[in-house]
C-alpha positions in Angstrom: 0.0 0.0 0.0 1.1 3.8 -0.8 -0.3 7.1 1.2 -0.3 9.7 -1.1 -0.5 13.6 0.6 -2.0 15.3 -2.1 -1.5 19.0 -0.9 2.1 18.3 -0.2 3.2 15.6 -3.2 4.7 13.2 -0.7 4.5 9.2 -1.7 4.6 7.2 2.2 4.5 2.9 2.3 2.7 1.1 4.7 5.8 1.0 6.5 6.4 4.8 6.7 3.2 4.8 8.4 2.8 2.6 10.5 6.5 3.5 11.7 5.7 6.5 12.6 2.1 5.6 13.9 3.7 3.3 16.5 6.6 5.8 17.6 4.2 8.4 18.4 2.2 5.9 20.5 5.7 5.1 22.3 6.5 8.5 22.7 3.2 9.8 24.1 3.0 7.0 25.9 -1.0 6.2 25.0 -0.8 2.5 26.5 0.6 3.5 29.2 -2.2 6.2 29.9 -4.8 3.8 28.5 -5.5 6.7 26.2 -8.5 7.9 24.2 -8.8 10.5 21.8 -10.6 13.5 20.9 -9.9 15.4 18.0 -11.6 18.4 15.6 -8.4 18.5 13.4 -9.4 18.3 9.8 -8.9 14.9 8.4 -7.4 16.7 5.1 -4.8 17.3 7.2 -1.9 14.9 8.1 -1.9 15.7 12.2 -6.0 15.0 12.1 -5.4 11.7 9.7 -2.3 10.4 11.3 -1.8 11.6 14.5 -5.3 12.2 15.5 -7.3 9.5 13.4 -4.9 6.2 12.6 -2.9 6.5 15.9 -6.2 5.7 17.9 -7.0 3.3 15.2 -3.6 1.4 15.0 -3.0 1.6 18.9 -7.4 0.2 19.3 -8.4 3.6 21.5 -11.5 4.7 21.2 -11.3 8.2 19.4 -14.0 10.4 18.9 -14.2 13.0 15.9 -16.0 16.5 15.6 -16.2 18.1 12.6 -13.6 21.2 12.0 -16.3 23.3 11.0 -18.5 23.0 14.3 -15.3 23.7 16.3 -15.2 27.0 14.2 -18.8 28.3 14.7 -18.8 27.0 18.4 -15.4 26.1 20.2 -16.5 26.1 23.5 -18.3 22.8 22.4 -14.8 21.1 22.3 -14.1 21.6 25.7 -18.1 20.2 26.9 -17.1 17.0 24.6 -13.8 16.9 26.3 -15.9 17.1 29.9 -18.1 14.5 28.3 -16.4 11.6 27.1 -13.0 12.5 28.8 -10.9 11.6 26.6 -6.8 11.5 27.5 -5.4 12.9 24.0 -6.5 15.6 22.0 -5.2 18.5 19.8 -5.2 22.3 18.7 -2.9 24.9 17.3 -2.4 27.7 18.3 -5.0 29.0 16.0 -7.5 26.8 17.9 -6.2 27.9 21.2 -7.0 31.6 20.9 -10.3 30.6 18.9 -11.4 29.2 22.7 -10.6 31.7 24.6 -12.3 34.6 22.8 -15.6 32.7 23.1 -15.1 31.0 26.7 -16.6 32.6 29.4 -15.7 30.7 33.1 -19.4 32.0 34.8 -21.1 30.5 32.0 -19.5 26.8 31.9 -18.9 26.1 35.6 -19.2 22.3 35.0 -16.0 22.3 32.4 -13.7 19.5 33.3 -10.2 18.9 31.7 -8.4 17.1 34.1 -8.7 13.8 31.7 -6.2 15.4 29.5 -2.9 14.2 29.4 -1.4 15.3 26.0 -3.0 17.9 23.9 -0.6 18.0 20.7 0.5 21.4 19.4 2.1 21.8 16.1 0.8 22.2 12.5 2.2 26.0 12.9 4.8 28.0 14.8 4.1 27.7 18.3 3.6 30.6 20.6 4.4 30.4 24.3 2.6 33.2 25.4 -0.7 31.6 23.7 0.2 28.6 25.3 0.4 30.2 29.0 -2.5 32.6 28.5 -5.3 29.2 27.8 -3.3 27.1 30.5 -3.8 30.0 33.0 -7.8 30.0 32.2 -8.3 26.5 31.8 -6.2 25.8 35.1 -9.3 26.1 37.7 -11.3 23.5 35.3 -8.2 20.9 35.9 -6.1 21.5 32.9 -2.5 20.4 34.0 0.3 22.9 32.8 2.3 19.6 31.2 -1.1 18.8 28.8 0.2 21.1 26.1 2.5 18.8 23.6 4.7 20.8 21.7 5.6 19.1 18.8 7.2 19.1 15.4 6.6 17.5 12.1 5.8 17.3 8.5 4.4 15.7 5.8 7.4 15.0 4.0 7.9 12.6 8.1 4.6 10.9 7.8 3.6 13.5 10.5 5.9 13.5 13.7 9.5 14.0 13.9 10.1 14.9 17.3 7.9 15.1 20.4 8.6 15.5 24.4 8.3 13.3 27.0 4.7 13.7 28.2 4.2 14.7 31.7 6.4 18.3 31.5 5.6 21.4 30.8 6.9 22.9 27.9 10.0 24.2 27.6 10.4 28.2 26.9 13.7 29.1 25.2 14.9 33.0 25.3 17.2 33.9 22.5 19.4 37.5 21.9 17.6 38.6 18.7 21.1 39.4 17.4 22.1 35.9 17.8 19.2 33.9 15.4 20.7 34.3 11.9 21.7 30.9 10.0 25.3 29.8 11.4 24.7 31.8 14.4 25.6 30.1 17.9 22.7 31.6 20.1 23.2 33.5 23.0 20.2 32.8 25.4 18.8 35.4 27.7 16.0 35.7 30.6 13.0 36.0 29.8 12.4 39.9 30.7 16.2 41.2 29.6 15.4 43.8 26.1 15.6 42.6 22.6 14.8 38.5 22.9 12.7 36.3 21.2 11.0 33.0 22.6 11.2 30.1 21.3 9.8 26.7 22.7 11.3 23.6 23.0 9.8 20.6 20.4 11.0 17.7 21.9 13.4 14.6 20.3 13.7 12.4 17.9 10.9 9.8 18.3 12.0 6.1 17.3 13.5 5.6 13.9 13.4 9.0 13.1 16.6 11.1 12.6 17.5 15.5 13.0 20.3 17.1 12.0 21.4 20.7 11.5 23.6 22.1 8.3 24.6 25.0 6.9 24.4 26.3 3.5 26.8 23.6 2.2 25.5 20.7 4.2 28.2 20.7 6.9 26.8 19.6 10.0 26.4 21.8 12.9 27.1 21.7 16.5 24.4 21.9 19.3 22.8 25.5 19.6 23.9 26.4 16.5 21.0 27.7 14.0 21.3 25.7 10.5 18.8 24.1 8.4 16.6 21.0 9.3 17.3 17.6 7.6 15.4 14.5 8.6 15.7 11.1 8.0 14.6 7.6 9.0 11.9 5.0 8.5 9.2 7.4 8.7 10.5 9.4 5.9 9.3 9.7 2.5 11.4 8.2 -0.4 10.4 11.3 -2.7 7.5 13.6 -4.2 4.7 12.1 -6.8 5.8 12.2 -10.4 8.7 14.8 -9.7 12.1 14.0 -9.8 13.5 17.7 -9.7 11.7 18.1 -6.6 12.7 15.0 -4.9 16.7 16.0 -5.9 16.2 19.3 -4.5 14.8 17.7 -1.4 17.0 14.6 -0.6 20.6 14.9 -1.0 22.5 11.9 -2.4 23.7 10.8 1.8 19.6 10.2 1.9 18.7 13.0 4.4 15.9 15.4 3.8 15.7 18.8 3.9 12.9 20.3 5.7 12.9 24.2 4.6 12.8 24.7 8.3 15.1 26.3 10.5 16.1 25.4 13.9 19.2 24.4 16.6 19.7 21.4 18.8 19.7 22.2 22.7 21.0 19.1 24.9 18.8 17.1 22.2 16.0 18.6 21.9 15.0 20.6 19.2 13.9 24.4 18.4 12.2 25.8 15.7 13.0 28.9 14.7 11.2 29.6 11.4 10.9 28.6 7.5 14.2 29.4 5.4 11.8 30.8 2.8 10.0 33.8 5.3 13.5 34.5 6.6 13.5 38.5 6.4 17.2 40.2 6.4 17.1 44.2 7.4 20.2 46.2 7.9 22.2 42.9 8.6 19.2 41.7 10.9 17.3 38.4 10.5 14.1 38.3 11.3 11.1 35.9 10.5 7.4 36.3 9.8 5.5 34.6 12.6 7.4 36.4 14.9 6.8 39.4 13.5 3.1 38.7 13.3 3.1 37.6 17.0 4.1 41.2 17.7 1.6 42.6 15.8 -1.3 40.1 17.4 0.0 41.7 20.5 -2.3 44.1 19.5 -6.2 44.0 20.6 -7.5 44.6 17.0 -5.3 42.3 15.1 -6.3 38.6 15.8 -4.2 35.4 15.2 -4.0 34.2 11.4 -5.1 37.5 10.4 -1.5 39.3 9.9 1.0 38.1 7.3 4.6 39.6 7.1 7.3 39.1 4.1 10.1 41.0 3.2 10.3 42.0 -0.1 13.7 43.5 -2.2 13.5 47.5 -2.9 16.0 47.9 -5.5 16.3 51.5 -5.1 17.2 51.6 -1.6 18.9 48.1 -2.4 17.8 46.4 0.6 14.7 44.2 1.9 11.8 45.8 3.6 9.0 44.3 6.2 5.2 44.4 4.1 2.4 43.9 6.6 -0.8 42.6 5.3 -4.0 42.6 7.2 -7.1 41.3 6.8 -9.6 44.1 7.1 -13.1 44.9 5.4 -14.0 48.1 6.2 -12.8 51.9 5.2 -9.4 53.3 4.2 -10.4 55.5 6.7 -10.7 53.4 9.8 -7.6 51.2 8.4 -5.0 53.8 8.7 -5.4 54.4 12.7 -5.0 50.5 13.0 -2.1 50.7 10.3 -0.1 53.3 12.1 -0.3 51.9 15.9 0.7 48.5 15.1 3.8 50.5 12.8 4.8 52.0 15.7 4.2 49.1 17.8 6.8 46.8 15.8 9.3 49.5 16.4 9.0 49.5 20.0 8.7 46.3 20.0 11.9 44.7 17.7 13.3 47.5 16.8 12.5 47.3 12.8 10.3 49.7 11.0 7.5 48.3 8.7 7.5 49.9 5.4 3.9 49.3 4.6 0.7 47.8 6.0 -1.4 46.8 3.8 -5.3 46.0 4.5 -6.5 42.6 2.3 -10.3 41.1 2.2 -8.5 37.6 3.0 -5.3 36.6 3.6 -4.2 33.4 1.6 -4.1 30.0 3.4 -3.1 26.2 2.2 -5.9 23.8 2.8 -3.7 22.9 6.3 -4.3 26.4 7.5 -0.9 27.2 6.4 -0.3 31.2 5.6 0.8 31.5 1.7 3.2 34.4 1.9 4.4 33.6 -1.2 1.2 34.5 -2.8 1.0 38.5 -1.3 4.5 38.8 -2.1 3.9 38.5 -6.0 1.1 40.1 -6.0 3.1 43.4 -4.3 5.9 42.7 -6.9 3.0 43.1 -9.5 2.2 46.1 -8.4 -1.3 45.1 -7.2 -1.5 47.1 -4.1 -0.2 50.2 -5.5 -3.5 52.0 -5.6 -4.4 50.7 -1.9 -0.7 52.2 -0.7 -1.3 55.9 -2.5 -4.8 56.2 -0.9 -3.3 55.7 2.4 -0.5 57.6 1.7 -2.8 60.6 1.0 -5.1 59.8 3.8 -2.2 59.7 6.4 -1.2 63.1 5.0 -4.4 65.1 5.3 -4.1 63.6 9.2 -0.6 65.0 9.4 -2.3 68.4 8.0 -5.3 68.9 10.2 -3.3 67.4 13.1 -0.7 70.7 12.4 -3.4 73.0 11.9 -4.5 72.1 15.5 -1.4 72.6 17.4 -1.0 75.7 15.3 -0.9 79.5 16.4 
């Protein structure tokens, strides 16, 4: 038998699978804890298939399935199943964290009870530690342990899991220098309230049969805490891409390992995720990445999660990349530019980097997984599409400079 992920090309055997299947059961311990699952991950997806559907169904737990789209119109109803059937293993992004907490009010679900939970699995995005914190800290009087929250890491291209914790601990919170994250760069770490860090968390090892490395640019191997690229390899791993032999080159290097497009270090063994190679953003010698630049700006009230997306994109005048914001907004120019200058200023503050544009969008672009398509709003600014939208906000930020002037005036 062959799996075939059609969104992401990747041709797994039976054995892939089923590797991987069984080393996430040994890692997460499920016999141990007797475990059954809960899970409104999409079954499109490889965490709600694998992870979430044939781990339960390979391992003989009873798992129970709700529908992605009745977690989106009513979230709180994941946490009454979870008080219902009780189940010991469940899942959410981040995405799916916030989600709850915007709709769940304490007063009105007295009865909630999440003390069943041993492992909820995190992954499927970058994972945000003050996210994480914020829904243990409101779930913690209806018996949420702080250990429940798995971070994990995996892809596709792995079957689904490449490395997860040991269950039973809370998740680890790494604080880096943000002068230290570039590729080749050993990180410095830092507390967690000392100026200019970034936080990272922790994604656990290598489960069984399942291989990390990090290399540079050339594929030279790198020593622990150390930021290179992520290769992977093992008896989970796929053997190559669907009818694509260029891509399958590109991906696997003749030694067999895989190269993930992510970015990361080793720290005593257990790996850290520090962003895609691709949304890596370079500004006066700086690296930065996306998702953390659009965690700052969800730091915001009115900017919610999944509804920012940051790029960098090459101005060949001033010869040098700059940060494009993109938000999702649907009302006036007008109301837009208020909401466009605070969270300008707020990046500054925050990293120190000025954004050269925000940009309001009807929808930002996702992959079927959820996934944020950068790619896609960074041709369409090189196209010139948004030229209009920037020039009416240009003009509209002027007559505020003007009429703020004229009231400060003599």
């Amino acid at each position: 038998m062959r799996f075939y992920q059609y969104t992401e090309r990747d041709v797994l055997t039976h054995k892939n699978l089923i590797t991987n299947v069984k080393a996430i059961i040994n890692r997460a311990k499920c016999k141990e804890a007797n475990g059954s699952f809960l899970s409104w991950m999409p079954l499109t997806h490889d965490m709600g298939l694998i992870a979430l559907h044939l781990v339960p169904v390979v391992g003989d737990f009873d798992n129970y399935l709700m529908p992605p789209g009745l977690f989106v119109r009513n979230p709180v109803l994941w946490l009454k199943k979870i008080t219902q059937y009780k189940p010991k293993y469940t899942s959410s992004p981040n995405f799916g964290f916030k989600h709850v907490m915007k709709f769940f009010r304490p007063e009105e679900n007295p009865d909630t009870d999440l003390s069943s939970l041993v492992v909820i699995f995190n992954g499927a995005e970058p994972i945000s530690a003050e996210v994480c914190n914020r829904f243990n800290e409101m779930m913690k009087p209806f018996g949420l342990k702080e250990s429940a929250i798995y971070a994990s890491y995996g892809l596709a291209e792995a079957s689904v899991g490449v490395t997860l914790p040991e269950p039973n601990r809370k998740f680890v919170e790494v604080y880096i220098d943000r002068e230290s994250i570039g590729v080749g760069s050993s990180i410095r770490e830092k507390g967690k309230n000392e100026p200019n860090t970034v936080c990272f968390v922790e994604v656990g090892s290598c489960i069984d049969s399942c291989f990390v490395r990090m290399v540079d640019q050339n594929g030279v191997e790198m020593r622990d805490r150390v930021i290179g690229r992520i290769q992977i390899r093992g008896g989970n791993v796929t053997s190559g891409y669907y009818n694509d032999i260029e891509a399958t080159k590109r991906a696997i290097g003749e030694d067999g390992w895989l190269d993930t497009g992510d970015l990361g270090f080793l720290r005593d063994g257990n790996l850290v995720i520090t962003g895609r190679a691709k949304d890596i953003i370079f500004v006066n010698g700086n690296t930065y990445y996306a998702h953390d630049i659009e965690f700052v700006c969800e730091e915001l009230e009115d900017f919610k999660s999944g509804k920012v997306a940051a790029c960098g994109v090459y101005n060949p005048q001033l010869q040098m990349e700059e940060i494009i914001c993109f938000v999702q907004f649907r009302a006036s120019l007008e109301e837009f530019v208020p909401l466009a200058n605070a969270l300008t200023v707020h990046v500054i503050k925050r990293i120190g980097v000025g954004v050269s544009h925000v940009i309001p969008i009807r929808q930002i672009p996702v992959t079927t997984s959820g996934k944020t398509q950068r790619y896609k709003l960074k041709e369409a600014y090189l196209k010139n599409e948004f030229t209009s939208v920037i020039g009416q906000l240009s003009l509209l930020n002027k007559k505020i400079t003007v009429a703020g002037d004229k009231k400060v005036g003599p």
